[in-house]
C-alpha positions as CSV (number, residue, x, y, z in Angstrom):
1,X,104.8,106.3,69.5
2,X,104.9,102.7,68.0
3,X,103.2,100.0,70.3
4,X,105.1,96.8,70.3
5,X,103.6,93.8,70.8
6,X,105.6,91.1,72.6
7,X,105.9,87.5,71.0
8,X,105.5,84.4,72.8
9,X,109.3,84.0,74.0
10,X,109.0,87.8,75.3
11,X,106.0,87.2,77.1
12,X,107.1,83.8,79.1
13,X,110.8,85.8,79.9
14,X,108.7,88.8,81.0
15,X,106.3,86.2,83.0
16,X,109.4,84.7,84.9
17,X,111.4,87.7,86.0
18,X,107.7,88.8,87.1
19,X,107.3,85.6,89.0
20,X,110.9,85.6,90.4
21,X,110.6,89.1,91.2
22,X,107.6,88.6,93.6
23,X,109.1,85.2,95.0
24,X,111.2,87.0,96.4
25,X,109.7,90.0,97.4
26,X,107.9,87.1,99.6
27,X,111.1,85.7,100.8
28,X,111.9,89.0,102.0
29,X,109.0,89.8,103.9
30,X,109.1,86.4,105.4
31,X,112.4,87.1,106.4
32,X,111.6,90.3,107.9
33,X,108.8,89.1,109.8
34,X,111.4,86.2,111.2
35,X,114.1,88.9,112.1
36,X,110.9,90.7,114.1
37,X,110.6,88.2,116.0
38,X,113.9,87.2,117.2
39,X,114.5,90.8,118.1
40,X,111.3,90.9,120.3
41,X,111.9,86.9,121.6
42,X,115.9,88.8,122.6
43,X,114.0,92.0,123.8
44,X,112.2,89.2,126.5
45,X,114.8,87.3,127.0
46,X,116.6,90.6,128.3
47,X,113.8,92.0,130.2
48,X,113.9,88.4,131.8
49,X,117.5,88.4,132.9
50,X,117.2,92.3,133.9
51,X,114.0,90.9,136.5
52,X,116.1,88.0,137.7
53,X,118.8,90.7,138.6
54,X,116.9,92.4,140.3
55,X,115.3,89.6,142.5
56,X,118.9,88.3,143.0
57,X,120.0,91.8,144.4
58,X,117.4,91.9,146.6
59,X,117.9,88.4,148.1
60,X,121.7,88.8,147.8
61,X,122.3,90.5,151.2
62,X,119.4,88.0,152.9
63,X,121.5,85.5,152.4
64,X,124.7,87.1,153.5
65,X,126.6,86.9,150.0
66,X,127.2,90.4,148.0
67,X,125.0,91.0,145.0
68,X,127.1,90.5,141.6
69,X,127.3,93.4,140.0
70,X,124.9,94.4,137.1
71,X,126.1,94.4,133.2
């Protein structure tokens, strides 16, 4: 097999799409790691309203009003 050596202009091209490719292999992980977070900052935000739904049924009938129903 013939080895080829790559000339200047072949190099730098192969150097970008190199650097382009990991750029954005970055941007994806970043990405990821943001998406990550707003599912677990949602995942609270539920368990939050599902404890305030509870505290509110409890209290519902001490106050003489119904509890509202659960979603």
């Amino acid at each position: 097999m013939k080895t080829h050596t790559l000339t200047p202009m072949e190099s730098a091209l192969l150097q970008a799409v190199t650097q382009m490719h990991r750029a954005h292999q970055q941007e994806r992980e970043a990405q990821m790691r943001d998406m990550t977070a707003m599912r677990d900052h949602i995942d609270m935000q539920d368990r939050r309203i599902a404890d305030l739904e509870a505290v509110i049924s409890v209290l519902a009938p001490l106050w003489g009003i119904s509890p509202p129903p659960t979603t």
